[in-house]
OpenMM code with the backbone's topology and positions (N, CA, C; nanometers):
from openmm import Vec3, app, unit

residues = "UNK UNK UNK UNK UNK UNK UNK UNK UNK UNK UNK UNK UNK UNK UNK UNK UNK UNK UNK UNK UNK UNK UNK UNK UNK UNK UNK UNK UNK UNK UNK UNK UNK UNK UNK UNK UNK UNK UNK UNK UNK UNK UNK UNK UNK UNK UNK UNK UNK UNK UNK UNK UNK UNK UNK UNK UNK UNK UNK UNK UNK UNK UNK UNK UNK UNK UNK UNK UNK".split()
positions = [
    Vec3(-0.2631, 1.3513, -2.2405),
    Vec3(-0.2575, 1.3658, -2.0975),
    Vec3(-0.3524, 1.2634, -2.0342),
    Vec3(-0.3221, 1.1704, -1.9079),
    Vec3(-0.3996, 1.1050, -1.8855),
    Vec3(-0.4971, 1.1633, -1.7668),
    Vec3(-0.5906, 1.0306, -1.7825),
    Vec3(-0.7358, 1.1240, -1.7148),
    Vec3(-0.6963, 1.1456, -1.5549),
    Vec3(-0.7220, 1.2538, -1.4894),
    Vec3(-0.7189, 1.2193, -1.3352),
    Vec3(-0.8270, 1.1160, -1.2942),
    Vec3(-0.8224, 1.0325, -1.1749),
    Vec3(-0.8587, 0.9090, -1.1175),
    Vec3(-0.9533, 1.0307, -0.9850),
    Vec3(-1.0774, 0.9733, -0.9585),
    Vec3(-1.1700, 1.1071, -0.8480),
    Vec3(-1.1183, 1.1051, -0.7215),
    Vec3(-1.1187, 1.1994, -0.6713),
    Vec3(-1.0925, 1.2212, -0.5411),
    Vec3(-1.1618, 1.0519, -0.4700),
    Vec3(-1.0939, 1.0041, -0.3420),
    Vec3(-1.1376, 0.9250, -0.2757),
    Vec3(-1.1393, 1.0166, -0.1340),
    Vec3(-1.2416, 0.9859, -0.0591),
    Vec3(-1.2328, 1.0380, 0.0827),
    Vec3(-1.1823, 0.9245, 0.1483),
    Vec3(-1.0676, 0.9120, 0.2418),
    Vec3(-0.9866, 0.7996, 0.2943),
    Vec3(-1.1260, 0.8023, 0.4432),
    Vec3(-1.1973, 0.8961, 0.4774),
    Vec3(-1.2560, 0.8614, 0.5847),
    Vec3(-1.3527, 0.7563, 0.5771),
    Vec3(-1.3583, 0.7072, 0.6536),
    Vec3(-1.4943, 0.6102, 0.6522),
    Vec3(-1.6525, 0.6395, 0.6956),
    Vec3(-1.7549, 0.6325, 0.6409),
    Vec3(-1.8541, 0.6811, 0.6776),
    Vec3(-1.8815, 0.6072, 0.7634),
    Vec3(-1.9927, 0.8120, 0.8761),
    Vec3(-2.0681, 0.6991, 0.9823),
    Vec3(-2.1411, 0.6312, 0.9832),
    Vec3(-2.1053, 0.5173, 1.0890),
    Vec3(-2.2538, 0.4187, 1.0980),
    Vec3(-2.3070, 0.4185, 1.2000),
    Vec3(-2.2617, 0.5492, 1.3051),
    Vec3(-2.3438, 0.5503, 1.3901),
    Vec3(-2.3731, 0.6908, 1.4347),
    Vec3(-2.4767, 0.7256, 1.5050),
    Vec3(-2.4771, 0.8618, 1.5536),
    Vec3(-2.3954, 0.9243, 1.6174),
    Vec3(-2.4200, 1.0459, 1.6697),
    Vec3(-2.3171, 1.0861, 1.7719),
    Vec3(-2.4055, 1.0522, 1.8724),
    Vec3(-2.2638, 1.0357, 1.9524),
    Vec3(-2.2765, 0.9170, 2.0727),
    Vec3(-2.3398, 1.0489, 2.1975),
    Vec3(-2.3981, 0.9735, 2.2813),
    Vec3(-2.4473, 0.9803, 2.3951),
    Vec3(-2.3540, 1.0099, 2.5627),
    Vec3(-2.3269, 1.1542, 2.5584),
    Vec3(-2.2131, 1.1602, 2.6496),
    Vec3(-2.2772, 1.2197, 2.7633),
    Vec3(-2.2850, 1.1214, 2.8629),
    Vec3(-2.3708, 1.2050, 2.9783),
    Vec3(-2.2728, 1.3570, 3.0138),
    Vec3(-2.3884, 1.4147, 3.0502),
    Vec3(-2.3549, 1.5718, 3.1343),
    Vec3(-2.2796, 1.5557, 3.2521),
    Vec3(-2.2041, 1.4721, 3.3227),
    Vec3(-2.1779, 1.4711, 3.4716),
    Vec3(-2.0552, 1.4288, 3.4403),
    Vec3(-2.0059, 1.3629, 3.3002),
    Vec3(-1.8609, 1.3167, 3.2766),
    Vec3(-1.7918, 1.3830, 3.2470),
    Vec3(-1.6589, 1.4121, 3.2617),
    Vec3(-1.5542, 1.4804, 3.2121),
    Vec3(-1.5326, 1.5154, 3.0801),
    Vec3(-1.5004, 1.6395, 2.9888),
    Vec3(-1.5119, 1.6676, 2.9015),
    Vec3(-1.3979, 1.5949, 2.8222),
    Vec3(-1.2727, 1.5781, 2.8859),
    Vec3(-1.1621, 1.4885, 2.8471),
    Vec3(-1.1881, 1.3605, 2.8615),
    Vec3(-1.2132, 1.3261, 2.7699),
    Vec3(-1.2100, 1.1587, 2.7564),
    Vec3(-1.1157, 1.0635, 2.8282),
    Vec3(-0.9550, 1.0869, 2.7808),
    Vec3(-0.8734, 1.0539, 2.8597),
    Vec3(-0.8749, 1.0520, 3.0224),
    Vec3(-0.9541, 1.1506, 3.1058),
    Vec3(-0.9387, 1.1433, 3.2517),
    Vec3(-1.0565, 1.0429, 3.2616),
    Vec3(-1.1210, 0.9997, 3.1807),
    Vec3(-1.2695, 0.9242, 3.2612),
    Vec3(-1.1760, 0.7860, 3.3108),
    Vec3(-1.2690, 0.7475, 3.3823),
    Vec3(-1.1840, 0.6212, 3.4791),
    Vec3(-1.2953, 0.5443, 3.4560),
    Vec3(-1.2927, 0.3909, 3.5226),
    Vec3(-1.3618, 0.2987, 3.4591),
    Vec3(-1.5138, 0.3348, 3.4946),
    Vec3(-1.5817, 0.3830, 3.5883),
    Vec3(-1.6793, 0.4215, 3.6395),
    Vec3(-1.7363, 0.4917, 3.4625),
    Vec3(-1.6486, 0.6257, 3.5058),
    Vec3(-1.7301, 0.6945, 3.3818),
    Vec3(-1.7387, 0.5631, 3.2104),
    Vec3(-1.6926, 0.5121, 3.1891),
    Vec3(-1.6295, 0.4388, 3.0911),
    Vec3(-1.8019, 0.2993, 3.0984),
    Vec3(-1.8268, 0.2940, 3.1974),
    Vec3(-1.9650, 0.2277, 3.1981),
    Vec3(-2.0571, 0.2988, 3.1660),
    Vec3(-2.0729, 0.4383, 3.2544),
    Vec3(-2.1428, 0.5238, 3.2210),
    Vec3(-2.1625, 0.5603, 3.0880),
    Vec3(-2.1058, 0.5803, 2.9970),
    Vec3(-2.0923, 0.5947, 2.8490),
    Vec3(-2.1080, 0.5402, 2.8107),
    Vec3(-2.0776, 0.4119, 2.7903),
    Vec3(-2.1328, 0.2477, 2.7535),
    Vec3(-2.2990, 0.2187, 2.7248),
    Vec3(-2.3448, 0.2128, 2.8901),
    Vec3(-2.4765, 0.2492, 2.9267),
    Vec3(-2.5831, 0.3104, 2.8594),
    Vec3(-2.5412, 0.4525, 2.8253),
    Vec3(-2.5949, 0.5340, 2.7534),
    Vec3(-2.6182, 0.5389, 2.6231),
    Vec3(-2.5103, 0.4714, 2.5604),
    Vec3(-2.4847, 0.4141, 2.4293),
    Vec3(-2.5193, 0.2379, 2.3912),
    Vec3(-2.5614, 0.2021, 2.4864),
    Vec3(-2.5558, 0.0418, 2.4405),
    Vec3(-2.6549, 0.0207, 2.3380),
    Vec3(-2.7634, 0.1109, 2.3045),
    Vec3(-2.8657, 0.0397, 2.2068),
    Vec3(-2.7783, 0.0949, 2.0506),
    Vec3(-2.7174, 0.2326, 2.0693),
    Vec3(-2.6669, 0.2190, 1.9752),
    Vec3(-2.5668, 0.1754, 1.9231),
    Vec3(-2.5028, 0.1325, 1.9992),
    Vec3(-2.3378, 0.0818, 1.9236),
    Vec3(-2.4000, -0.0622, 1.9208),
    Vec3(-2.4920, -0.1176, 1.9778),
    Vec3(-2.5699, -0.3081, 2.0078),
    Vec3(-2.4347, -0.3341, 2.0882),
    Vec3(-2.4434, -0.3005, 2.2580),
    Vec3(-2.3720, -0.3687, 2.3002),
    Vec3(-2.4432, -0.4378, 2.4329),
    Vec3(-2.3844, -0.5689, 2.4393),
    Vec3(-2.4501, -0.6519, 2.5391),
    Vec3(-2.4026, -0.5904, 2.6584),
    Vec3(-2.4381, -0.6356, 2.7655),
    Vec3(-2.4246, -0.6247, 2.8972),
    Vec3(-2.3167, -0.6580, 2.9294),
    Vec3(-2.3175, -0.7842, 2.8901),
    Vec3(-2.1572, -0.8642, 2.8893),
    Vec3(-2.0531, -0.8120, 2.8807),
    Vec3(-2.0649, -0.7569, 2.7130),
    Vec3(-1.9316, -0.6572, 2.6848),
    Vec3(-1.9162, -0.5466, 2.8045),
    Vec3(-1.9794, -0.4860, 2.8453),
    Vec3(-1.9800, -0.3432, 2.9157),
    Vec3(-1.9403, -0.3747, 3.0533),
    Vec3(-1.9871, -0.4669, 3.1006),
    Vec3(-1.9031, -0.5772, 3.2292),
    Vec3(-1.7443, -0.5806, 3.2198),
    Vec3(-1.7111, -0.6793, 3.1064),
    Vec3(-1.5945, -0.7132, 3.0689),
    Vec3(-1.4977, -0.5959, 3.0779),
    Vec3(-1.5248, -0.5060, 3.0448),
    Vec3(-1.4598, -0.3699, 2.9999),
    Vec3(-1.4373, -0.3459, 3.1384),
    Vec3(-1.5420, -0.2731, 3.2006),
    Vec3(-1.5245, -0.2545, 3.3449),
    Vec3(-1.4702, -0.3510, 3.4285),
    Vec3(-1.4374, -0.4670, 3.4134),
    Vec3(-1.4065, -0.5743, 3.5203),
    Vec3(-1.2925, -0.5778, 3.5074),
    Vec3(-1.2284, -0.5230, 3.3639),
    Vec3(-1.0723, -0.5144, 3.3167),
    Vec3(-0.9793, -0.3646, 3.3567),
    Vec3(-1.1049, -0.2890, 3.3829),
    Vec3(-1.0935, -0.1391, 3.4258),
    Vec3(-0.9940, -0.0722, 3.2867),
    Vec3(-1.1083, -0.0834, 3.2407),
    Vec3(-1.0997, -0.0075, 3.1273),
    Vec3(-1.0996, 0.1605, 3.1705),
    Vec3(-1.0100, 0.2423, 3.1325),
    Vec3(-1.0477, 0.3952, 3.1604),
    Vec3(-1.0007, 0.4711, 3.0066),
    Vec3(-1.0689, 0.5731, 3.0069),
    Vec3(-1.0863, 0.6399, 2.9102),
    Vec3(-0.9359, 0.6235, 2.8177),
    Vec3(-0.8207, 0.6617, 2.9057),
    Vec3(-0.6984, 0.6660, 2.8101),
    Vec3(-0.6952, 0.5190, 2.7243),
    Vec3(-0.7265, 0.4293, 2.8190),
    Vec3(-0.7192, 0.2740, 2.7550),
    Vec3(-0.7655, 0.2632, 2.6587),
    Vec3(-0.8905, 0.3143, 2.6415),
    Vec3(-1.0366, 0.2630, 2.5612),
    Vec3(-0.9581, 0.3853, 2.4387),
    Vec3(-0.8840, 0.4476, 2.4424),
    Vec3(-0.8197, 0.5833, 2.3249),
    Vec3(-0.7925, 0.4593, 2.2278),
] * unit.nanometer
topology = app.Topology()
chain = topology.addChain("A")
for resn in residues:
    res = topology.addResidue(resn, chain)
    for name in ("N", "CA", "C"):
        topology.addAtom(name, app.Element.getBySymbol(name[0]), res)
C-alpha cells in the first residue's frame, strides 16, 4: 500500500495582523464608499507599508468597498 503524502493547508499564512477597522465604519465592507475606504487605509498604513501615494490613488479612482472586494 502506498504511503499517504501529509495533509497540505491550501491557506496561506498570515503576514499581517488583523487589520484596524475604525468604529464609525460600516460593518459591511461592501457599503463603505471611497471616504470610508481611506479611512481604513489610514488606519492600517503602517501595517500593510502603505505610502500615501497608494491611499491617494485609490481614493482619486474612488475606490469603494465593493471594488476593493
Amino acid at each position: 500500500m502506498p504511503a499517504s503524502s501529509p495533509a497540505v493547508d491550501p491557506t496561506p499564512p498570515d503576514t499581517c495582523g488583523t487589520p484596524n477597522i475604525p468604529s464609525n465604519l460600516p460593518s459591511n465592507l461592501r457599503k463603505w464608499n471611497r471616504e470610508h475606504m481611506k479611512e481604513f487605509l489610514e488606519a492600517n498604513q503602517k501595517e500593510y507599508e502603505l505610502a500615501e501615494k497608494h491611499i491617494a490613488a485609490l481614493y482619486d479612482q474612488e475606490v469603494s468597498g465593493r471594488a476593493f472586494l
